[in-house]
Structure formats: C-alpha cells, structure tokens
C-alpha positions as a LaTeX table, in Angstrom:
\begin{tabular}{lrrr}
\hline
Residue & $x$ (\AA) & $y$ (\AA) & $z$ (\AA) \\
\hline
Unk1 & $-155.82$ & $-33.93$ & $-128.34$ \\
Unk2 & $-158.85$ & $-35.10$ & $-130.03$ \\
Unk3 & $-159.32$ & $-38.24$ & $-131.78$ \\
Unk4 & $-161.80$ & $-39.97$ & $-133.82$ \\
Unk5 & $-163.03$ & $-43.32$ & $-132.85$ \\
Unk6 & $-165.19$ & $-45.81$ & $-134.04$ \\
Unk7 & $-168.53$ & $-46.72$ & $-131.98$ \\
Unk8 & $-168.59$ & $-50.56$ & $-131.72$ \\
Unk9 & $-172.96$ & $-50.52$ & $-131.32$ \\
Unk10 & $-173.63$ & $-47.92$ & $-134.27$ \\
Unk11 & $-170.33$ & $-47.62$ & $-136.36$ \\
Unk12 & $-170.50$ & $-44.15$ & $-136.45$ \\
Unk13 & $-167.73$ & $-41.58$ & $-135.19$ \\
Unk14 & $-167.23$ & $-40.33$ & $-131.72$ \\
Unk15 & $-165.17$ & $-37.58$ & $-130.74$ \\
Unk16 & $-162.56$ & $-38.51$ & $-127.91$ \\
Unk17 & $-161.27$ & $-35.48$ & $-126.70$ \\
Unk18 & $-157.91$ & $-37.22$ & $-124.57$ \\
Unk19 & $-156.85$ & $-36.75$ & $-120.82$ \\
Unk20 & $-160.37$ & $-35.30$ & $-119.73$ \\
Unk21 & $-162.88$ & $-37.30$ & $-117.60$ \\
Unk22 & $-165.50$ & $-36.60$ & $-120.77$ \\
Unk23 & $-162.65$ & $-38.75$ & $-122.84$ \\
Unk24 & $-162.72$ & $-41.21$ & $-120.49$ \\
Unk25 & $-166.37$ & $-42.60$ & $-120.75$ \\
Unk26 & $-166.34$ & $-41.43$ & $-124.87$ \\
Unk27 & $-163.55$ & $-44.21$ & $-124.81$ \\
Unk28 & $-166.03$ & $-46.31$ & $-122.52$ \\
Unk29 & $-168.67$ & $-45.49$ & $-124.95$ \\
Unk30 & $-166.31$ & $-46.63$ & $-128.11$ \\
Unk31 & $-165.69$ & $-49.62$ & $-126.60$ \\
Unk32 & $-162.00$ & $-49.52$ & $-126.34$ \\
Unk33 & $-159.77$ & $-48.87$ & $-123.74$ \\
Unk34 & $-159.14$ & $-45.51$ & $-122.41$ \\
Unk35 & $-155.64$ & $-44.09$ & $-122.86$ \\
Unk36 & $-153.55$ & $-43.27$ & $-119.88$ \\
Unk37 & $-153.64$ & $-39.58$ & $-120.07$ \\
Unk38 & $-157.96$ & $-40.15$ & $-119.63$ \\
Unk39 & $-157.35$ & $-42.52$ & $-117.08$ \\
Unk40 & $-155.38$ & $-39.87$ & $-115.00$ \\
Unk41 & $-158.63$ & $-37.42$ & $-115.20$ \\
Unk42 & $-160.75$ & $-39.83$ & $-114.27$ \\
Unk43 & $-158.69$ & $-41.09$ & $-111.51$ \\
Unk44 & $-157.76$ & $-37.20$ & $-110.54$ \\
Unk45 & $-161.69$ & $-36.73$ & $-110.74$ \\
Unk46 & $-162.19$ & $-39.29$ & $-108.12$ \\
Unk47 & $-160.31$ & $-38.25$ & $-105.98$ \\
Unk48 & $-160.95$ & $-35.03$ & $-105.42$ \\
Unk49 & $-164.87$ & $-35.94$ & $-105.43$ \\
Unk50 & $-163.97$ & $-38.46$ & $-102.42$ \\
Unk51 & $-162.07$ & $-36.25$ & $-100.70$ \\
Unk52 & $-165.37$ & $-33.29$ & $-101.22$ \\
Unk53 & $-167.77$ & $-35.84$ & $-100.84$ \\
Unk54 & $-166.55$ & $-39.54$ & $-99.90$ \\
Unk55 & $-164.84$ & $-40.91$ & $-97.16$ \\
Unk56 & $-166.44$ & $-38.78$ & $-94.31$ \\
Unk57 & $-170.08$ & $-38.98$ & $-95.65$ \\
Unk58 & $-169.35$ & $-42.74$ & $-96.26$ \\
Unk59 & $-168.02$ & $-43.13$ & $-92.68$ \\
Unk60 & $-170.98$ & $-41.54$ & $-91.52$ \\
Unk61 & $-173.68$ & $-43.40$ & $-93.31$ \\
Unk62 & $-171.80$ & $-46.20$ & $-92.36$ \\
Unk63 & $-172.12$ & $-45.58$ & $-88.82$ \\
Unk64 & $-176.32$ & $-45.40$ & $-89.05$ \\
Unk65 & $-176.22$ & $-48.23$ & $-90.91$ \\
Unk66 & $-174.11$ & $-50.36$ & $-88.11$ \\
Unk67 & $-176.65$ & $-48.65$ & $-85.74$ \\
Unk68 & $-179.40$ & $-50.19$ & $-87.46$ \\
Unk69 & $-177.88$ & $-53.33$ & $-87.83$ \\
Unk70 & $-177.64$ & $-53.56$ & $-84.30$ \\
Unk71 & $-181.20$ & $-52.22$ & $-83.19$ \\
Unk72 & $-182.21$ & $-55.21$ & $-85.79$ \\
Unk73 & $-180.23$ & $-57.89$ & $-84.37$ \\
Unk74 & $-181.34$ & $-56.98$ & $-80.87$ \\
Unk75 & $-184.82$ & $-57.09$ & $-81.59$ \\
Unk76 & $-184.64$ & $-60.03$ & $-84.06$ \\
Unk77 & $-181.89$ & $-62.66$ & $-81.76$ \\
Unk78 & $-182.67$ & $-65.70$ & $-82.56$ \\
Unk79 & $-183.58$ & $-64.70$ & $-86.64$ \\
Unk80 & $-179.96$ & $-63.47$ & $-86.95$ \\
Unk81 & $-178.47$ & $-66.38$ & $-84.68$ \\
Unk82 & $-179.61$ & $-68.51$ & $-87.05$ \\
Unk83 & $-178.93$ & $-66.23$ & $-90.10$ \\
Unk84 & $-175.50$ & $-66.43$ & $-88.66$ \\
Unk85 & $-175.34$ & $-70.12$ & $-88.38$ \\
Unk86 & $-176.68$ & $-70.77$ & $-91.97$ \\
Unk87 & $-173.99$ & $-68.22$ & $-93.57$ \\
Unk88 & $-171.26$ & $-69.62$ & $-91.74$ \\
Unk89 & $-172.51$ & $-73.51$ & $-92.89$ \\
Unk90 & $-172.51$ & $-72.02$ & $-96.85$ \\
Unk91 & $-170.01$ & $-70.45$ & $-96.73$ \\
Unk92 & $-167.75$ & $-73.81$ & $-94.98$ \\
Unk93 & $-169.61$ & $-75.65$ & $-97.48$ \\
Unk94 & $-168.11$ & $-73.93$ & $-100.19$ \\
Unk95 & $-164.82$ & $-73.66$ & $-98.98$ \\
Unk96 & $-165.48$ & $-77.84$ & $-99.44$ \\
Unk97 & $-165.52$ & $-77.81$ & $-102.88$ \\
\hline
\end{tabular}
C-alpha cells in the first residue's frame, strides 16, 4: 500500500510504500511514525541480518576486544587501578545526588 506523506524539512511529497524496510526509514524521513506493518519489516530485517551476520561475529569481536583489554591492563596496572578507583568514586558520587 502506498501512501503519500508530507516531508516535515522540505514540504514536499514522499512516497511511503507500507510494510517494507524502504517504508520504514521514508516514514523516518517524513518525520512521523512508522506504521506497524513497516515496523514488522524492519524488525523481520533485523533479524535475519543478526542471525547472517550478528551475534556470532559480535561474540567474536567481542572476544579480541576482552583480549586486548586484558594485554592493556596487564601492561598498564597501576593506570587502570587507578582508572578503576576514579570510576568507582564518580560513579558513588553520583549515586549521592
């Protein structure tokens, strides 16, 4: 179902062509929010790009950078002891107010 929408920056007409992921960002683009049945592409879309792409390339990025996290603290002790120290204080601090 397509659908004619007004642009909020230029005030011209935009094209929403409903329950795709392209009329999901045209509603983004419109300024208004997107419909359910474009919210269920989108979300769809996501999914199946995390389950191509996502969680096992995350988990494995994730796992070089906890590697070199480590090899940096090692190296660096008493920097990130402190670092540590100085989060913890903010972030008790905060929890103050």
């Amino acid at each position: 179902m397509k659908v004619e929408s007004e642009r909020k920056s230029e005030g011209s007409k935009t094209i929403i062509n409903h329950g795709t992921r392209g009329g999901y960002y045209a509603h983004r683009r419109a300024g208004s929010t997107p419909c359910d049945a474009c919210r269920a592409a989108i979300n769809q879309y996501v999914k199946e790009y995390r389950t191509k792409n996502g969680l096992a390339r995350n988990r494995e990025r994730e796992g070089f950078r906890r590697k070199a996290l480590a090899a940096l603290r090692d190296a660096h002790r008493e920097e990130y002891d402190r670092l540590v120290l100085q989060i913890e204080a903010d972030a008790l601090e905060g929890a103050d107010e």
